[in-house]
C-alpha positions in Angstrom: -6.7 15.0 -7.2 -7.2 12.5 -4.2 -7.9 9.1 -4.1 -8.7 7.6 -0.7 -9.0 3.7 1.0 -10.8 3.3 4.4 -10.5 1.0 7.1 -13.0 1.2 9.5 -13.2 0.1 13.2 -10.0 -0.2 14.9 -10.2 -0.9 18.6 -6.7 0.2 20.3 -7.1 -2.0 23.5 -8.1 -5.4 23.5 -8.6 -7.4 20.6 -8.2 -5.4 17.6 -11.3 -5.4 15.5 -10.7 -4.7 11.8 -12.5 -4.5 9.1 -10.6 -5.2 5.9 -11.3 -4.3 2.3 -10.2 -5.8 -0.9 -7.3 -4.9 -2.6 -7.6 -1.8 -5.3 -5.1 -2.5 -8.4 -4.9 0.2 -10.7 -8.9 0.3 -11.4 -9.4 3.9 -11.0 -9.1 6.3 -14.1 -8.2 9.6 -12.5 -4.9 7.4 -11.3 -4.1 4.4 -13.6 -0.5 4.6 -15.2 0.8 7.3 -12.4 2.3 6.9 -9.0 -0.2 8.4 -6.4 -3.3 4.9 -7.4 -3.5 2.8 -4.0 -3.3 -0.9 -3.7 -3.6 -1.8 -0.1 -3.9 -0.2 3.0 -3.2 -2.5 6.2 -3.5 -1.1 10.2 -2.5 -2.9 12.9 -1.2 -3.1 16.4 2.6 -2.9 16.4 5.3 -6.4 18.0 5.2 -3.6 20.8 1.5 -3.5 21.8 1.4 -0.3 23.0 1.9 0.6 19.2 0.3 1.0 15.7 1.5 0.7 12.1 0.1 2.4 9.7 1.1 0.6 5.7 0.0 2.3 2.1 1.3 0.6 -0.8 1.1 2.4 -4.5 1.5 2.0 -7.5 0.5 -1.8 -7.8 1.8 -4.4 -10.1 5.5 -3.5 -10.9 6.8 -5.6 -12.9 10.3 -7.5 -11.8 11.8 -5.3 -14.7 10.4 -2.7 -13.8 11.4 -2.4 -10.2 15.1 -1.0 -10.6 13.6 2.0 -12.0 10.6 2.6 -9.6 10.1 5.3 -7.5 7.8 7.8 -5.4 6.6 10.9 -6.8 7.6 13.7 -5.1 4.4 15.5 -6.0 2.5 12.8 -4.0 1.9 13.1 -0.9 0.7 10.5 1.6 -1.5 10.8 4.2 -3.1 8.6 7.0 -6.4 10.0 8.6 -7.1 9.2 12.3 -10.6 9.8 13.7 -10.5 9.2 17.0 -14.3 10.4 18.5 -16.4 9.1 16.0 -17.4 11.5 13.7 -15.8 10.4 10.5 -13.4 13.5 10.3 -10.4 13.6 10.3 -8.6 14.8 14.1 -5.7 13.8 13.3 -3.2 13.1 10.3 0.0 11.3 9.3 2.0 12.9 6.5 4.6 11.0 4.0 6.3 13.0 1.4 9.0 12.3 -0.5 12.1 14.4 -1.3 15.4 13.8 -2.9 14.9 10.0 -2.3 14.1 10.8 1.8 11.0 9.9 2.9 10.1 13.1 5.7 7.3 12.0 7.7 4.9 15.0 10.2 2.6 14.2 12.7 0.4 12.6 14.5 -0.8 15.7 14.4 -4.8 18.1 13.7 -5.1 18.5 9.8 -4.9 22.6 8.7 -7.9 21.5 6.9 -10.1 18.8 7.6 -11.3 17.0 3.8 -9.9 16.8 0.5 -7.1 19.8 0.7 -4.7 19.4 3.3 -1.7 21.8 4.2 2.3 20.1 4.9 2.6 20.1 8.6 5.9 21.0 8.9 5.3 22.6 12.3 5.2 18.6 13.6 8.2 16.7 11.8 8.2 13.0 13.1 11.1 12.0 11.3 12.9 10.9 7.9 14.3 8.2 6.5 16.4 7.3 3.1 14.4 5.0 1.1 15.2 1.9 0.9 17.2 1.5 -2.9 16.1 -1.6 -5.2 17.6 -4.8 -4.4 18.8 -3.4 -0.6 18.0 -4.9 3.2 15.3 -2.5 4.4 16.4 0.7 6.0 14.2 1.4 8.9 14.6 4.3 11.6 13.6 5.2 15.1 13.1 8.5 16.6 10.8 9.7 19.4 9.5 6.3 20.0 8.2 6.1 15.9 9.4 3.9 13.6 10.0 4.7 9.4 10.4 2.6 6.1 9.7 3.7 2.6 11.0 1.5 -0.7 9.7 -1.3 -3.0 8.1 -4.5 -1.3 6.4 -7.6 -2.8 3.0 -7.4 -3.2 1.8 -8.8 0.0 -2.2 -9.3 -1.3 -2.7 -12.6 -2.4 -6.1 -12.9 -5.0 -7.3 -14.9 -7.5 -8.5 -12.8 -10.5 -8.8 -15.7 -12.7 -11.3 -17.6 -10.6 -12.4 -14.3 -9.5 -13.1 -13.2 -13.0 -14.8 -17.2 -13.5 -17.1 -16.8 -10.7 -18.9 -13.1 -11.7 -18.8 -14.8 -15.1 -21.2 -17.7 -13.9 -18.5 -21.1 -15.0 -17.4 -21.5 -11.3 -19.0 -21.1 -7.9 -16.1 -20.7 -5.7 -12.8 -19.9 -5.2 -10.0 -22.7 -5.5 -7.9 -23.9 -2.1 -4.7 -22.4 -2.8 -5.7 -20.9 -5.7 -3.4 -18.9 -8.0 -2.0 -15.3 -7.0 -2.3 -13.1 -9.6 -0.1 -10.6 -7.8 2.6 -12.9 -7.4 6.3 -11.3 -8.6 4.6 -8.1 -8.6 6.0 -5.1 -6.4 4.6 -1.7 -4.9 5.9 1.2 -3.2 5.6 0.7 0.2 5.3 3.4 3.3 5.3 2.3 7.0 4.9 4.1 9.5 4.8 2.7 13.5 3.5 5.3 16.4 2.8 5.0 20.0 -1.1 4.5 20.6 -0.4 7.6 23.1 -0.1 9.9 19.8 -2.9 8.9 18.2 -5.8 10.2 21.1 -8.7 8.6 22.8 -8.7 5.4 24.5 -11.6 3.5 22.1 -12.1 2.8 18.4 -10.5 4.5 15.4 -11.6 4.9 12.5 -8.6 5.1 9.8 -8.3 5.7 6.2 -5.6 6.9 3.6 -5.2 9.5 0.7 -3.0 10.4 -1.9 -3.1 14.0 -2.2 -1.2 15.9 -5.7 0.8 18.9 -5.3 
């Protein structure tokens, strides 16, 4: 089973040109109720420009109480996709799995198999890191200019669902200035990962999107 979000159109000099897409809250029924659905999927360039982070939240809307007891499952895998020429295959991939509550992270590095089965790159480790427990200061790590986090975060996507929910229902015509957020208190299982653009090949646009891939 795989379940995939895109992000198209990431330009790594200059001003970055991104195109965003909505946030995706347990809405698809080959995923709801497990740990591999995806909420969010956010690229951009790193506080050191001559970088990129790469963020995949799961599992969205974990309740407050349910946060202590949260975790990855270590038959999930996460992976970024990097096409750097074009083509809308994959040349390159970032791999997140998670193992005894370590997060091991391979690549950049060419996928075994281009598509919807992929092979563990262990040939290409980038480095691990402990995940972060409930209710901790984040643990982040360096190594070979690449920096790691894995643990629970706040949902950071703010929507509406009430006005959104008005507004496809015909009794409003627009959304409300703040507005409420729907997602607020909620948590998700967060992965970031920060590489030097120098990893990631080419010298134009990417185009970027993630998976989670079952064991």
């Amino acid at each position: 089973m795989k379940k995939s979000k895109i992000l198209l159109g990431l330009a790594l000099t200059g001003v970055l040109a991104i195109t965003l897409i909505a946030a995706d809250h347990i809405d698809a029924p080959a995923v709801a109720g497990g740990k591999s659905d995806i909420t969010d999927f956010y690229v951009f360039q790193g506080e050191n420009t001559d970088n990129m982070v790469f963020v995949a939240n799961v599992q969205g809307l974990i309740s407050p109480g349910a946060s202590s007891s949260a975790s990855f499952d270590e038959n999930v895998m996460v992976e970024f996709n990097i096409d750097n020429n074009g083509d809308n295959v994959e040349d390159l991939v970032i791999q997140a799995i998670p193992r005894n509550g370590v997060m091991f992270f391979f690549g950049p590095v060419a996928p075994g198999t281009p598509g919807t089965s992929s092979m563990v790159k262990t040939d290409s480790p980038l480095g691990s890191i402990s995940i972060t427990p409930y209710g901790n200061e984040a643990i982040v790590t360096s190594n070979n200019g690449a920096k790691m986090f894995a643990g629970l975060r706040d949902d950071p996507f703010f929507f509406d669902f009430g006005q959104y929910s008005a507004i496809i229902g015909g009794t409003a015509t627009s959304f409300n200035n703040p507005g409420n957020d729907t997602f607020a208190g909620s948590n998700v299982m967060s992965i970031v990962v920060e590489v030097p653009k120098s990893t990631l090949g080419g010298s134009g646009t990417l185009n970027t999107w993630v998976e989670t891939k079952k064991k």
